[in-house]
MILUM-875482 format. One record per residue (C-alpha): x, y, z; residue in one letter; residue number from 1; chain. Coordinates in nm, 3 decimals, m for minus. Layout:
N
        c1        c2        c3   residuo   num   cadena
         X         Y         Z         A   NUM        A
...
//
This chain:
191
        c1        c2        c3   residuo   num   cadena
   m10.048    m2.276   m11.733         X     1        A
    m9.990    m1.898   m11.867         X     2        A
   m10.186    m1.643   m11.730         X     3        A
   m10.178    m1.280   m11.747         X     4        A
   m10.031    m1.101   m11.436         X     5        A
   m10.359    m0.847   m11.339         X     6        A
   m10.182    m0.631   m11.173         X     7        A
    m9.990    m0.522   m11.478         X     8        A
   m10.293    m0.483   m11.694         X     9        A
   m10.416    m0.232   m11.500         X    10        A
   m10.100     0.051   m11.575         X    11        A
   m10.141     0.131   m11.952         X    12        A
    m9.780     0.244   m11.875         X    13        A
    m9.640    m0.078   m11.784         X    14        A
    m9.585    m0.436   m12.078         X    15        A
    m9.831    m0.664   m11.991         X    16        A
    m9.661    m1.015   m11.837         X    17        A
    m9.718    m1.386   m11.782         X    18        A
    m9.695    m1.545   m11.524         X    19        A
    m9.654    m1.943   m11.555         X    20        A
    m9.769    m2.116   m11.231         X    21        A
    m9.677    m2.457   m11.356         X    22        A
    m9.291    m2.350   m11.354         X    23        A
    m9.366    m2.191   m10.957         X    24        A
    m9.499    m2.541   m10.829         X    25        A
    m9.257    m2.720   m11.018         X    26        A
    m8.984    m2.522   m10.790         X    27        A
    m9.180    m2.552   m10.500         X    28        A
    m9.171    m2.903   m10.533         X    29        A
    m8.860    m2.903   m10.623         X    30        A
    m8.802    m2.688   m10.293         X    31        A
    m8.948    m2.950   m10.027         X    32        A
    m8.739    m3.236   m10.216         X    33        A
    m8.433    m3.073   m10.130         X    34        A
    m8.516    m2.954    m9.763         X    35        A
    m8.668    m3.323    m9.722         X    36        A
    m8.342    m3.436    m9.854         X    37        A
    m8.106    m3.239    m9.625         X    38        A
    m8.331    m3.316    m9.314         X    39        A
    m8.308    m3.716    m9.389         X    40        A
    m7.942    m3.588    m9.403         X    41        A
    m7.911    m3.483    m9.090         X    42        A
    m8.121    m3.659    m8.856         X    43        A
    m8.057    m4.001    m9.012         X    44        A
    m8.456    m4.027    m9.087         X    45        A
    m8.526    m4.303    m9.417         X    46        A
    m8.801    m4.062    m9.650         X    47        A
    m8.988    m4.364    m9.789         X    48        A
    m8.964    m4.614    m9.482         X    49        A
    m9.142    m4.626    m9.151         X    50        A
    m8.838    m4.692    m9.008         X    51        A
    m8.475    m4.720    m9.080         X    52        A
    m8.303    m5.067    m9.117         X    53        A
    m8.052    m5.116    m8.838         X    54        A
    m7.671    m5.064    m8.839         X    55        A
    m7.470    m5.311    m8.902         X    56        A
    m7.355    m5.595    m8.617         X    57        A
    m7.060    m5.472    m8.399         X    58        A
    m6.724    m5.651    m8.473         X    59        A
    m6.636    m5.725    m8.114         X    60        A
    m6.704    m5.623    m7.762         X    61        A
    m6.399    m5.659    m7.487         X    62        A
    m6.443    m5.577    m7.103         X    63        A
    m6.159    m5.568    m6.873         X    64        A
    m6.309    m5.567    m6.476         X    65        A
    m6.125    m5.487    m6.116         X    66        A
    m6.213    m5.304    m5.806         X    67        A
    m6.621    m5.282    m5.908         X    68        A
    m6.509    m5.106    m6.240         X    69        A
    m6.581    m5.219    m6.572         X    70        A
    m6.441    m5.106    m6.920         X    71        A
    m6.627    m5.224    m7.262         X    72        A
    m6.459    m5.148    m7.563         X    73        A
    m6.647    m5.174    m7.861         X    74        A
    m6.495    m5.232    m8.212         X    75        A
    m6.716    m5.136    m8.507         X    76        A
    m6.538    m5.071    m8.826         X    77        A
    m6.820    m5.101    m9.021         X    78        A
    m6.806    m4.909    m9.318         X    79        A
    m7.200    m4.866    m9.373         X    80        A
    m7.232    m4.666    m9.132         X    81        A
    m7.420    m4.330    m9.100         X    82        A
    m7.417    m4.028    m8.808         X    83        A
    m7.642    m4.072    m8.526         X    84        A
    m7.540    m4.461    m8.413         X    85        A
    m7.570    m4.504    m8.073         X    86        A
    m7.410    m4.819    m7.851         X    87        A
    m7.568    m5.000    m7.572         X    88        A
    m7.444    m5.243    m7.325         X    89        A
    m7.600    m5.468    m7.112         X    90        A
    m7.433    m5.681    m6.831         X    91        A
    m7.588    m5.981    m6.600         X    92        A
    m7.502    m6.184    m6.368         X    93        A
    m7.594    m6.514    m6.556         X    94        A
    m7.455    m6.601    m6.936         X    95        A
    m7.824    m6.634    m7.012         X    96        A
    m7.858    m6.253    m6.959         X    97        A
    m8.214    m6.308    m6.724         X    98        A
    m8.134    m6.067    m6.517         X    99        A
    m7.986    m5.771    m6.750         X   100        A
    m7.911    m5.412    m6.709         X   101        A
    m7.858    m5.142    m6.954         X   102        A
    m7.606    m4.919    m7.021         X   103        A
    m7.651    m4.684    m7.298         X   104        A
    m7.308    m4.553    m7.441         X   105        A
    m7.463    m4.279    m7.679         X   106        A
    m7.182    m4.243    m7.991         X   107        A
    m6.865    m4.348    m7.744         X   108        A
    m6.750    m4.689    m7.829         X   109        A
    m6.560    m4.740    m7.515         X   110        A
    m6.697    m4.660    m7.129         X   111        A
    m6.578    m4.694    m6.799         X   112        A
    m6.859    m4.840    m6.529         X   113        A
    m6.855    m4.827    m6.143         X   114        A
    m7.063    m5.083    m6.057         X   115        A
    m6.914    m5.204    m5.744         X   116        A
    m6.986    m5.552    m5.828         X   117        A
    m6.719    m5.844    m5.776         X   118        A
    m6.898    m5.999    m6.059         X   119        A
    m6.900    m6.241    m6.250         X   120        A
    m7.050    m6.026    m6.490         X   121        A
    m7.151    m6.101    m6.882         X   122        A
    m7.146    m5.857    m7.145         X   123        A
    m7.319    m5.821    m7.479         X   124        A
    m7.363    m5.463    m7.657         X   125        A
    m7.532    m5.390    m7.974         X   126        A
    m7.579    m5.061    m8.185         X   127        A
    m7.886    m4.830    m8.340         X   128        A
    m7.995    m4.535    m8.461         X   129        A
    m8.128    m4.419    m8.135         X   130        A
    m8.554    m4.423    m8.215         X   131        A
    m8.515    m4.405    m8.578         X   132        A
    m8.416    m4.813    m8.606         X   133        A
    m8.435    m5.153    m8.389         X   134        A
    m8.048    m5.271    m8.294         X   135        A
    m7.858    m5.434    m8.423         X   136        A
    m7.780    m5.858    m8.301         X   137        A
    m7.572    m5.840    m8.008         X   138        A
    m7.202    m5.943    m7.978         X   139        A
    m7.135    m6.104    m7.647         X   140        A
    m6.800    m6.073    m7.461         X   141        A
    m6.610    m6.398    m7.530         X   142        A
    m6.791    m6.449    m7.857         X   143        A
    m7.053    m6.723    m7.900         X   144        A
    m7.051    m6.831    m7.541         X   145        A
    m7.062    m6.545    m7.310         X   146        A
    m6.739    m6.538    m7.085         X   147        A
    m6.792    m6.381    m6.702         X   148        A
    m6.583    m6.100    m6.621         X   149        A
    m6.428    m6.043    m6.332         X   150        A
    m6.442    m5.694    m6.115         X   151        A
    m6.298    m5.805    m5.809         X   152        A
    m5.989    m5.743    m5.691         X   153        A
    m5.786    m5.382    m5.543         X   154        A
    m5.671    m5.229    m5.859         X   155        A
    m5.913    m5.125    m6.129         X   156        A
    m5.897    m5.238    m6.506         X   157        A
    m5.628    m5.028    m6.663         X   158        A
    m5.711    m4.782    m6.941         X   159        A
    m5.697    m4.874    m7.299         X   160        A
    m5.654    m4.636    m7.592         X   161        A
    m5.996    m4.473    m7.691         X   162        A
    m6.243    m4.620    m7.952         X   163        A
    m6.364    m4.337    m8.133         X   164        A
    m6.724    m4.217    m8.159         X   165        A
    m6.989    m4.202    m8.415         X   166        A
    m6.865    m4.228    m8.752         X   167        A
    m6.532    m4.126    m8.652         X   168        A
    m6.249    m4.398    m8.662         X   169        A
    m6.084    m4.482    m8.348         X   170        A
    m5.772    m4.198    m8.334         X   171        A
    m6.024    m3.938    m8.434         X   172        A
    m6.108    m3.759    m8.125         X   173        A
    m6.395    m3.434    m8.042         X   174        A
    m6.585    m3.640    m8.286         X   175        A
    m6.896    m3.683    m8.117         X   176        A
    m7.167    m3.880    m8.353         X   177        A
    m6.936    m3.824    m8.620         X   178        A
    m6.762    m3.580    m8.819         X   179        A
    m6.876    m3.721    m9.114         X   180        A
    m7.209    m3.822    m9.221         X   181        A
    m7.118    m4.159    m9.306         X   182        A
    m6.822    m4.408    m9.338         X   183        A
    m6.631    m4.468    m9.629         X   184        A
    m6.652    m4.339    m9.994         X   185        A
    m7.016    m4.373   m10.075         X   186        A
    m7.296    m4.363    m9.878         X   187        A
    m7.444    m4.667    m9.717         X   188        A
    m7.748    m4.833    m9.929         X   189        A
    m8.071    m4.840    m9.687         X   190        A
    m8.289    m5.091    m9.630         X   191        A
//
């Protein structure tokens, strides 16, 4: 739609213009698309879901225990992966995890916990995108059958190298949730 601008009919002095309003909202469409776009971007948010599918399972959790301390280590070399993943733990004194607590990890794939428990104590950790998706299934330390870990003992678990954070691989340090906004070539395919 073409209409005449008013404001230039009114100088005798000045060519008369057109101003076409279907080209303006077309932009301003245009406009919110793109700053819709960047914000899914950046906050990990699915436009056209109520909420976004989970991340993928963990590969592995390990936890090495001594003195009350506790270390989980969490592989996850997932490559469909975005920015914002967050780990949780959760440890019990029974394999059948009745009596859980959480731990929430934020980005870090490895942490160090004073508990000052002898234990046994089972493990199982599991990942999401903090509110924006449910978690993923849990990986249990041991595998299928949880395996008790002890943190008895004088000395406390030794340190391991570092996992990495966020979408960061593990010898990537100062990463945070992630340098990148996701892992690998292409961006991960949402549910």
């Amino acid at each position: 739609m073409q209409v005449v601008d008013p404001t230039s009919a009114a100088d005798p002095n000045k060519k008369p213009t057109t101003i076409n309003y279907g080209q303006l909202i077309q932009e301003a469409f245009q406009d919110v698309q793109k700053q819709l776009s960047n914000v899914s971007g950046q906050t990990n948010a699915h436009l056209s879901a109520a909420e976004n599918a989970p991340p993928p399972q963990i590969n592995a959790l390990h936890v090495d225990g001594g003195n009350g301390f506790y270390h989980a280590y969490i592989t996850d070399n997932n490559q469909n992966l975005y920015r914002g993943a967050e780990y949780t733990a959760e440890y019990a004194t029974t394999p059948d995890f009745q009596d859980f607590h959480v731990e929430h990890m934020g980005p870090a794939r490895d942490k160090r916990f004073n508990l000052g428990l002898p234990g046994p104590l089972y493990w199982r950790a599991y990942s999401g995108y903090g509110p924006a998706s449910p978690p993923s299934s849990p990986v249990y330390h041991g595998g299928a059958q949880p395996v008790g870990v002890s943190g008895g003992g004088i000395t406390a678990p030794p340190l391991r190298p570092g996992m990495g954070s966020g979408t960061n691989s593990p010898t990537q340090g100062a990463g945070g949730y992630g340098v990148l906004p996701w892992r690998g070539t292409n961006p991960p395919k949402r549910s």
